[in-house]
C-alpha positions as semicolon CSV with decimal commas, in nm:
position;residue;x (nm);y (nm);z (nm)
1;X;0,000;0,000;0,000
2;X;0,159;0,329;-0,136
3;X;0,127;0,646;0,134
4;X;-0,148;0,906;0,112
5;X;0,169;1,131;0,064
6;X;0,304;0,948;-0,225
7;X;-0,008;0,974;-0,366
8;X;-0,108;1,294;-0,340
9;X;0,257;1,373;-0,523
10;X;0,204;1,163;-0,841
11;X;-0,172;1,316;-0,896
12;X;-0,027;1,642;-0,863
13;X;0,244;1,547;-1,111
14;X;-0,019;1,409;-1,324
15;X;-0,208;1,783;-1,305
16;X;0,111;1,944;-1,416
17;X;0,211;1,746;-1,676
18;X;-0,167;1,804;-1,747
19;X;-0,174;2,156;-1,747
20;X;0,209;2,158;-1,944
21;X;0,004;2,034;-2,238
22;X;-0,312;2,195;-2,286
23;X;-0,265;2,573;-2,113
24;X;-0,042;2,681;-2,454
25;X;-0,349;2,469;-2,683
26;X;-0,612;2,632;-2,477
27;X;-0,430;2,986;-2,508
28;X;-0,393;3,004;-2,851
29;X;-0,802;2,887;-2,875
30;X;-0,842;3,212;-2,638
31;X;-0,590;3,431;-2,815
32;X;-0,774;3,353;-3,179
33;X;-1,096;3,582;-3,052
34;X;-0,821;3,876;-2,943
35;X;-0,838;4,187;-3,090
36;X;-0,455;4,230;-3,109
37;X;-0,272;4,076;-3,335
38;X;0,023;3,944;-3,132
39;X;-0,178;3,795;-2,858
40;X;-0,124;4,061;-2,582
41;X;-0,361;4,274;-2,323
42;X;-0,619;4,379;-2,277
43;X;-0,815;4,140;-2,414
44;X;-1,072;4,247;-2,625
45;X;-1,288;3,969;-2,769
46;X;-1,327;3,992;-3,177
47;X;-1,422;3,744;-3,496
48;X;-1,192;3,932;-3,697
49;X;-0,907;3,671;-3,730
50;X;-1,106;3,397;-3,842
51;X;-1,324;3,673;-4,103
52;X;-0,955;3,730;-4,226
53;X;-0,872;3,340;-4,214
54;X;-1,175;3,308;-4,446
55;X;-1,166;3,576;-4,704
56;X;-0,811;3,743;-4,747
57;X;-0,580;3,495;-4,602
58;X;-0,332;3,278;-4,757
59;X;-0,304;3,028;-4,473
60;X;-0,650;2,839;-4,604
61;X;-0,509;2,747;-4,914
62;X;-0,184;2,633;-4,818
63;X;-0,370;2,430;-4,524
64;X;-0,614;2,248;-4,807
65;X;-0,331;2,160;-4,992
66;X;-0,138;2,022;-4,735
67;X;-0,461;1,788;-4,631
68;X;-0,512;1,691;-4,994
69;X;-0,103;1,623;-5,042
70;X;-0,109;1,395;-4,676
71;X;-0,420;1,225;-4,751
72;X;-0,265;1,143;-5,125
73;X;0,074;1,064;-4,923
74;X;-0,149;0,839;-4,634
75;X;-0,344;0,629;-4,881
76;X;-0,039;0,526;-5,099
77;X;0,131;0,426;-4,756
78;X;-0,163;0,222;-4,638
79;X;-0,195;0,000;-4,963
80;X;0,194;-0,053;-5,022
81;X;0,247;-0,101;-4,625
82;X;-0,016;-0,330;-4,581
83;X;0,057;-0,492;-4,861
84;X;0,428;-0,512;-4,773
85;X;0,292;-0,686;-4,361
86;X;0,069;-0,945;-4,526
87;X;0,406;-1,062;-4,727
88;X;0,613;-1,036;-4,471
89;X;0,371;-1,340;-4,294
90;X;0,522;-1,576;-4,571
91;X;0,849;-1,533;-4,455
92;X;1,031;-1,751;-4,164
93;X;0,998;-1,548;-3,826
94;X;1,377;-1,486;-3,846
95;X;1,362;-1,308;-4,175
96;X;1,081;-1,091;-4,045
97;X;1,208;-1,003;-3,774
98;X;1,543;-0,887;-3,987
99;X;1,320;-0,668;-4,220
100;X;1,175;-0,536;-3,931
101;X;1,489;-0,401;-3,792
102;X;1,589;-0,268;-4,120
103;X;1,256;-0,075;-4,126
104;X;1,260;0,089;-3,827
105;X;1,613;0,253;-4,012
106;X;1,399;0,561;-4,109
107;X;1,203;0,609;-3,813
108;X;1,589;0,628;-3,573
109;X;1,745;0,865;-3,842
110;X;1,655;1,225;-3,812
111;X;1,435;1,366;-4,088
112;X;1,707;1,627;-4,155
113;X;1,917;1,358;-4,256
114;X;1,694;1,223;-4,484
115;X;1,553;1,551;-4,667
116;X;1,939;1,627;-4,733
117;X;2,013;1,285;-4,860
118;X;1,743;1,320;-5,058
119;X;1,755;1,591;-5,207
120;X;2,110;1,544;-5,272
121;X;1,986;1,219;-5,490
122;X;1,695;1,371;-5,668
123;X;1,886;1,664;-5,785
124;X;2,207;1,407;-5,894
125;X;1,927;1,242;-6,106
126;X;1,784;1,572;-6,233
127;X;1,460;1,578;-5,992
128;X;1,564;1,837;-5,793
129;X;1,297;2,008;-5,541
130;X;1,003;1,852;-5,701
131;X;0,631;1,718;-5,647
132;X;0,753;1,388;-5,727
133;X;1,030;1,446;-5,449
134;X;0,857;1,567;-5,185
135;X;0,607;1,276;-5,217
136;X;0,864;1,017;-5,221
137;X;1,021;1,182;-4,922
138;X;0,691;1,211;-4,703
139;X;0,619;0,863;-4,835
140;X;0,951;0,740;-4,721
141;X;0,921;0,872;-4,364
142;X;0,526;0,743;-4,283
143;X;0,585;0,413;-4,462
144;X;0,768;0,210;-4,181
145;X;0,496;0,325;-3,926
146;X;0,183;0,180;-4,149
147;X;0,401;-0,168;-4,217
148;X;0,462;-0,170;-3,865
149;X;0,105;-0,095;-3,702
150;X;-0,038;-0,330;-3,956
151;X;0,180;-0,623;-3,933
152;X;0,124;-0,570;-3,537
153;X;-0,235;-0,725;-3,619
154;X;-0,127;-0,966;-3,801
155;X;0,094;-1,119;-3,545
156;X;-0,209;-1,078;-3,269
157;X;-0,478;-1,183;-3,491
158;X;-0,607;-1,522;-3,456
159;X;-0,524;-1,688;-3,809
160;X;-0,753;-2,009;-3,778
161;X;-1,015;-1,822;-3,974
162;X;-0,769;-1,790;-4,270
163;X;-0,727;-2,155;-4,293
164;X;-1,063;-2,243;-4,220
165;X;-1,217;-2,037;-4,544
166;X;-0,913;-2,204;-4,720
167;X;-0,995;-2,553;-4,662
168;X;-1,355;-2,458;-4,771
169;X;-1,262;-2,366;-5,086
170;X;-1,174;-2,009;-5,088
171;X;-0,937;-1,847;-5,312
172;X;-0,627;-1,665;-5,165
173;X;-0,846;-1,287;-5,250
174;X;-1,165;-1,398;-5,102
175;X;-0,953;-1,487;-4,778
176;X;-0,778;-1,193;-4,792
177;X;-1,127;-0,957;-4,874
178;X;-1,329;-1,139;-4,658
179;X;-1,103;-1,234;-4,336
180;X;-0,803;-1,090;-4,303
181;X;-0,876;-0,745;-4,414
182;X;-1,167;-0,673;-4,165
183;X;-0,918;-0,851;-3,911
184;X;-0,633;-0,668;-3,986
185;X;-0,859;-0,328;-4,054
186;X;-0,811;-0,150;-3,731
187;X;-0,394;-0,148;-3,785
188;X;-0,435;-0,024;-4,127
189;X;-0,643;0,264;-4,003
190;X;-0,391;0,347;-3,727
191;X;-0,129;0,344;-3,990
192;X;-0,333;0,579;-4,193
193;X;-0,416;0,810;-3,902
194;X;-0,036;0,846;-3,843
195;X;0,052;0,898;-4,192
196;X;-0,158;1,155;-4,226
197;X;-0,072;1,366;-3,875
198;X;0,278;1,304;-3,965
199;X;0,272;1,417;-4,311
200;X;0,074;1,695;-4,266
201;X;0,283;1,822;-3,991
202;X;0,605;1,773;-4,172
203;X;0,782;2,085;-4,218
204;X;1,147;1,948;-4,222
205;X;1,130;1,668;-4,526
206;X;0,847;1,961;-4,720
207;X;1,077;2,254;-4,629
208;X;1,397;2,093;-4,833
209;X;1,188;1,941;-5,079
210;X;0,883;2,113;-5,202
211;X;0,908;2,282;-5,524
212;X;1,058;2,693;-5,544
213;X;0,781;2,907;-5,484
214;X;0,548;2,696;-5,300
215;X;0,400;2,670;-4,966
216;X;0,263;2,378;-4,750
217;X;0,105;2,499;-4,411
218;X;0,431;2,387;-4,201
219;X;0,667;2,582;-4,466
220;X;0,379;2,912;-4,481
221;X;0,370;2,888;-4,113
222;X;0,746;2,941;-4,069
223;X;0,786;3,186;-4,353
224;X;0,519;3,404;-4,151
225;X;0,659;3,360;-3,798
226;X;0,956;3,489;-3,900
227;X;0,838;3,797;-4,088
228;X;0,446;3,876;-4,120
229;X;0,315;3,724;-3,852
230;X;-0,115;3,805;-3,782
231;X;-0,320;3,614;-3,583
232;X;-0,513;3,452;-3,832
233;X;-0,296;3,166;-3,773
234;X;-0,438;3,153;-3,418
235;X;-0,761;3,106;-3,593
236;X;-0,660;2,825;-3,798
237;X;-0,486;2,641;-3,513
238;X;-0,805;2,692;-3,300
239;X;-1,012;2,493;-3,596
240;X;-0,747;2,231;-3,633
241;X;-0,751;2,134;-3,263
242;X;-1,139;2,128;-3,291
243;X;-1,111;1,892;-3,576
244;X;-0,872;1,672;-3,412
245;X;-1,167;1,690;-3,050
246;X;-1,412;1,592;-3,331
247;X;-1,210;1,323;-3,452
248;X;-1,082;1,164;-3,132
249;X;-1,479;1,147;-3,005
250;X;-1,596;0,999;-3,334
251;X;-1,349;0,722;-3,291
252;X;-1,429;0,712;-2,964
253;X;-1,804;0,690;-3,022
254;X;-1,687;0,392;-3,266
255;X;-1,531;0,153;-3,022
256;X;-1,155;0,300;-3,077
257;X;-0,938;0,408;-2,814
258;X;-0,549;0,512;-2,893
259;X;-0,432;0,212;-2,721
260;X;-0,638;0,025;-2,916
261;X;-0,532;0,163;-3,274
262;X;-0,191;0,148;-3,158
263;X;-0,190;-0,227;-3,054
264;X;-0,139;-0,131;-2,696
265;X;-0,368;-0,209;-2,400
266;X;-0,698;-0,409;-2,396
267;X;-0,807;-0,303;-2,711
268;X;-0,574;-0,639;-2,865
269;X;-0,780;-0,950;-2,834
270;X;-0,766;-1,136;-3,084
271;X;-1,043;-1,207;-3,290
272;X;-1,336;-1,503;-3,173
273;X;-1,216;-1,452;-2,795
């Protein structure tokens, strides 16, 4: 039995680590209705930021193509990486486990390295800062996290089903379509829901790869920090976190937990338990 004491310490830690994550998100929600532009007193509550966000600013458009680029970026990832953890269940244990190692390469290495090294090769091979680059380059860093959220069904799913529509006469696609996909369905959307959150927020592979002359939201936003800064952008980050509320409850509301997606926690039982 742990002391009232020791108690009474870790819920306060657990208030302050708490309050050291959502007092800057719940500022910038209050600072998006201030009247001055750089967030300061006295408050005087206004719409005017999000009027602006809405009619004259360029922050919209560069946000809308950033969510069309990650979800372009998230649903390549999904097919080849799921694609790429169903094969790697033909293989002996000891050569997935290899592969795995050898995928994880990307996630250790810091992105810098890889949007240097990468640019360095596409513009050796005449690509240069291109579309084409910058895709391969988000694609490249979200990949390993959809192989490796998916293939962490497949090793927890129960795979008696698989055999079962097999030995009734089942081809290898109805198997697949049938059982394994809706089995394996809930890694393949946590590998989607991180490719897309980590694309979209990827300033450091878009910043050294994305064509001259345009803008993603990560590369806008830091081009307007550092020189034109208004508080529109307060707006915008006040409708992103509501998205993200909205989506969290709606997966909520749909059985999902982050634990769950993730392969972590209770959420993991394999299938017919």
């Amino acid at each position: 039995m742990t002391s009232k004491g020791f108690r009474r310490a870790m819920l306060a830690c657990m208030w302050i680590v708490l309050a050291f994550m959502y007092i800057p998100i719940i500022a910038i929600i209050f600072m998006s209705f201030n009247k001055t532009q750089y967030g300061g007193f006295p408050y005087v509550f206004t719409t005017k930021w999000y009027t602006t966000l809405f009619t004259t600013s360029n922050l919209l458009p560069a946000a809308m193509f950033s969510l069309r680029f990650a979800f372009l970026v998230t649903i390549v990832a999904v097919v080849v990486g799921t694609l790429c953890a169903y094969g790697m269940q033909y293989y002996t244990p000891k050569f997935a486990k290899r592969f795995n190692t050898i995928l994880q390469l990307p996630i250790i290495i810091p992105w810098m390295v890889t949007a240097i090294s990468l640019l360095l090769l596409f513009s050796f091979i005449g690509v240069g800062r291109s579309y084409v680059s910058m895709f391969l380059g988000n694609l490249i860093v979200v990949l390993p996290y959809v192989v490796l959220l998916v293939n962490g069904r497949f090793v927890d799913m129960d795979r008696t089903p698989e055999s079962a529509a097999a030995l009734l006469g089942a081809s290898p696609g109805r198997v697949f379509m049938d059982v394994t996909l809706p089995a394996i369905a809930p890694g393949m959307l946590a590998g989607g829901i991180m490719a897309l959150i980590m694309c979209f927020n990827n300033f450091v592979i878009q910043y050294y790869l994305i064509p001259v002359g345009e803008n993603t939201l990560p590369t806008l936003v830091f081009t307007r920090i550092r020189s034109e800064y208004q508080a529109d952008l307060n707006a915008l980050s006040a409708i992103i976190v509501l998205i993200a509320v909205v989506v969290v409850i709606l997966l909520s509301k749909l059985g999902f937990s982050a634990g769950s997606l993730m392969g972590m926690g209770g959420g993991n039982k394999k299938e017919g338990n």
